[in-house]
N, C-alpha and C positions, 0 to 999 in steps of 0.2 A: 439199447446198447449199454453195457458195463464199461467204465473210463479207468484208467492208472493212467501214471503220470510217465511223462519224461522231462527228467527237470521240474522246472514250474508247470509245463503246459501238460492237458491235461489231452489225455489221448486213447481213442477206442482200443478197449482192451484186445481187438482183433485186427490188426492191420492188412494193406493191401501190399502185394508186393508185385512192382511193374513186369519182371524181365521178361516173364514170357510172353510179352505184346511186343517187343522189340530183336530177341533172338532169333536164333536156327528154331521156322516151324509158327514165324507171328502171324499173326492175322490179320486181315486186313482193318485197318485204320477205326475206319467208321465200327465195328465190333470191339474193339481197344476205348474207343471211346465209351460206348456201351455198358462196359466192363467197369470204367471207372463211374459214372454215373450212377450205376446200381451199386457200387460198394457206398456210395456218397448217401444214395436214397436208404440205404441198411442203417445208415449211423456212421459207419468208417471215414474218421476223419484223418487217421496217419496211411501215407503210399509210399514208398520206399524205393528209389530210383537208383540210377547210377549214370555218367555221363559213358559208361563204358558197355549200355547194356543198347548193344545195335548189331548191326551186319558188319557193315559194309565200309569201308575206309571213310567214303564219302559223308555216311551219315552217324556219324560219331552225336554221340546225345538225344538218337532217337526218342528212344524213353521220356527225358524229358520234355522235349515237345511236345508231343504226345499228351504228358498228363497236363502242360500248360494248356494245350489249346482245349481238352476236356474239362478242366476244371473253368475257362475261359464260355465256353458252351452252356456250362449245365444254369438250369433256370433259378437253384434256390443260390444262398447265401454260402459261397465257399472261404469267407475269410476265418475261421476254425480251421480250417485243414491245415494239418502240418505236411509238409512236403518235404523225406528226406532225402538226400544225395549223398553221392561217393564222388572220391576221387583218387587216383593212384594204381588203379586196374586198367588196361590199354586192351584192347581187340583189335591188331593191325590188318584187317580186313580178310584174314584167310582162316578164319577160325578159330585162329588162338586167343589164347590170352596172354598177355604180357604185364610187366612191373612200372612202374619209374613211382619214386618215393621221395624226389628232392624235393625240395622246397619250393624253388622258382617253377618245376612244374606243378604244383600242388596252388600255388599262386594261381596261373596262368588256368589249369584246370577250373578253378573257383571263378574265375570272370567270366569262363563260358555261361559255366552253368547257371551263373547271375543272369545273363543273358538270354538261354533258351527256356530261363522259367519264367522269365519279364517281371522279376521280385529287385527288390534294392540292399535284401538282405536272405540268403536264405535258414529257413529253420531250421535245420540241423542238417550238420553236411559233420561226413565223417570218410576218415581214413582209409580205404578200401581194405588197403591188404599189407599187411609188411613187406618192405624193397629188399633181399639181402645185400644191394650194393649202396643202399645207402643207410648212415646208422637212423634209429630208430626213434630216439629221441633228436633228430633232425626233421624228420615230417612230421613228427608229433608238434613240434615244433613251428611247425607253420603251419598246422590248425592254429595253434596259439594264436598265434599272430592274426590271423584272417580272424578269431573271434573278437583280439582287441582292435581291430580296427574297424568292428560292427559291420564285414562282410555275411558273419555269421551269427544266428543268434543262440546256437546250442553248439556243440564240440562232441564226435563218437569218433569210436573206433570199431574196425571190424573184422572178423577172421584172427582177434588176437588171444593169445594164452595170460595165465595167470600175472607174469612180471609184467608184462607189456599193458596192461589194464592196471597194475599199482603205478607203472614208471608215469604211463598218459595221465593216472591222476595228479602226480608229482607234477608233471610240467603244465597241466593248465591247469593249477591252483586250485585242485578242487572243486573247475570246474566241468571232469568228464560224466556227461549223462546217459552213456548208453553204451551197449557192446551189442554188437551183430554178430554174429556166430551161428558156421551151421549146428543143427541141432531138431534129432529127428529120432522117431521109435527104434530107425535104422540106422543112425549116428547119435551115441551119448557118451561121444569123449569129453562133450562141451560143460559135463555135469560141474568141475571145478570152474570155471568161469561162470556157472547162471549161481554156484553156493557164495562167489566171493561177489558177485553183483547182488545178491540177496544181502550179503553180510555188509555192504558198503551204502546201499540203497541206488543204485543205478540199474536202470533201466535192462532186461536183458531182451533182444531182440533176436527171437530166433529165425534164420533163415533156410528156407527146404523145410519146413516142421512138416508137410507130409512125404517127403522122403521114405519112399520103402510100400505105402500105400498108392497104388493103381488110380484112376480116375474111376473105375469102375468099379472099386473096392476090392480086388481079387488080392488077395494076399499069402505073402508067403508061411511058413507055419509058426515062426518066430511071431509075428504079428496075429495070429489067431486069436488070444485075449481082446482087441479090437476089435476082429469081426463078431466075437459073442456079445461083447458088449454091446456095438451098436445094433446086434439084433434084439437083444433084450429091450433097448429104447426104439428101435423103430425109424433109426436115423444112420447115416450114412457112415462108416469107420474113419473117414476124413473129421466127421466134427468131435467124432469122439475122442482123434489124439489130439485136437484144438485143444478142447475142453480138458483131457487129461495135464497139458502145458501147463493152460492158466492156473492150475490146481496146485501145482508144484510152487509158485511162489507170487507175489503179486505185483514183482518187479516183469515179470515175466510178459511182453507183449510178443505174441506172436505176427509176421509177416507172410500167409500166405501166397505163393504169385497164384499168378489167374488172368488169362483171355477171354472166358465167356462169364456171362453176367450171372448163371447161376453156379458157377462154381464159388464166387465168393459170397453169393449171398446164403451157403450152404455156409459156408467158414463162416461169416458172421452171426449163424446162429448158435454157434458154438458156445457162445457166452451164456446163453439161455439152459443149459445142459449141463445138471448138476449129478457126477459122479459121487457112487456110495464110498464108507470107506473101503470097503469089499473091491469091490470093483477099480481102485484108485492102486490097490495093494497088489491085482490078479493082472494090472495092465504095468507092474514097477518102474 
């Protein structure tokens, strides 16, 4: 496994990302667990949760249970793994999604999810999504606070644009480490936030990075340079837009999700899979 950083800690260049063990379409438990286990046996030690990624009213923080009780399960040494969370995204049980961005929910959010991961601090918890009813540098603002009061041990933010990634620098003192963002062959509005996370040294964490790519490879024609490419290597179009990512900058950690054990152990081989220039140029 190839490592970049987030912050101090150091973290596989391919991460895991939970949701689709816990949305519309999860699998059952015991396979979720499976899932995590194999990305662990891969190398992957970053997973990427949310308290917001479930069904059902009732079970709010699926997700992270889930990676508690699998990372609580597996036989080797999981105290490497960073485990990160959201907070600020709400799914009131019918499907949707919803906001709350204050403060005292942003608190209250953060004890859960202390709780569902059985941690005293967790490693990086970040921002979900901007509230528009509440101002911005107000839940930025209570990250702050949750990092100085050693709830948290990193500060992110996610789903945010260019100001909103300098303002979150401004308010926690230089020290925000990461931005999530979708970002995918089939979405690349996110190119000015992964230049100014290159240009800052923070972490850029794309999420959906196979967005647009099929499970079974089939691709639309936009995506065609993909399917040549990974036919010329002999491997899957999913690892080759991994590997096109990491290529782009080395702040760049990608978040795969994944419910079955060889989908991500396909993504974490991505890092072993070196594009030419050619090839790097014909996939832009």
């Amino acid at each position: 496994m190839e490592f970049r950083r987030i912050g101090d800690v150091e973290v596989s260049a391919i991460g895991l990302g939970g949701m689709p063990m816990s949305i519309e379409g999860r699998p059952d438990e015991e396979r979720s667990v499976r899932t995590i286990h194999a990305a662990l046996d891969a190398g992957v030690n970053l997973i990427d949760t949310a308290d917001a990624y479930h069904l059902y009213a009732h079970d709010v923080g699926h997700n992270e249970t889930v990676i508690a009780r699998a990372l609580a399960s597996y036989g080797g040494d999981t105290s490497h793994v960073l485990v990160a969370t959201k907070g600020g995204h709400l799914r009131p049980g019918d499907g949707s999604w919803t906001l709350d961005g204050r403060p005292e929910y942003l608190r209250e959010a953060c004890e859960a999810s202390l709780k569902r991961l059985g941690v005293d601090a967790i490693g990086l918890y970040q921002f979900h999504r901007p509230d528009p009813e509440t101002p911005y540098e107000e839940s930025v603002g209570a990250i702050r606070d949750l990092l100085d009061a050693g709830k948290i041990q990193m500060a992110g933010i996610s789903n945010a644009n260019p100001d909103q990634i300098r303002l979150s620098q401004e308010i926690l003192g230089g020290r925000l480490v990461s931005v999530q963002n979708q970002f995918s062959p089939a979405f690349r509005s996110s190119e000015p936030e992964l230049d100014l996370c290159d240009e800052l040294g923070i972490a850029f964490l794309p999420w959906s990075p196979l967005g647009g790519i099929t499970q079974a490879g089939e691709l639309g024609s936009r995506f065609a340079p993909f399917a040549e490419v990974a036919a010329a290597h002999g491997v899957s179009p999913q690892r080759v837009c991994l590997a096109w990512m990491l290529a782009k900058s080395p702040v760049v950690v990608p978040i795969p999700g994944a419910s079955r054990p060889a989908s991500i152990q396909d993504s974490a081989a991505a890092v072993d899979l070196r594009l030419t220039a050619g090839e790097l140029a014909l996939l832009g």
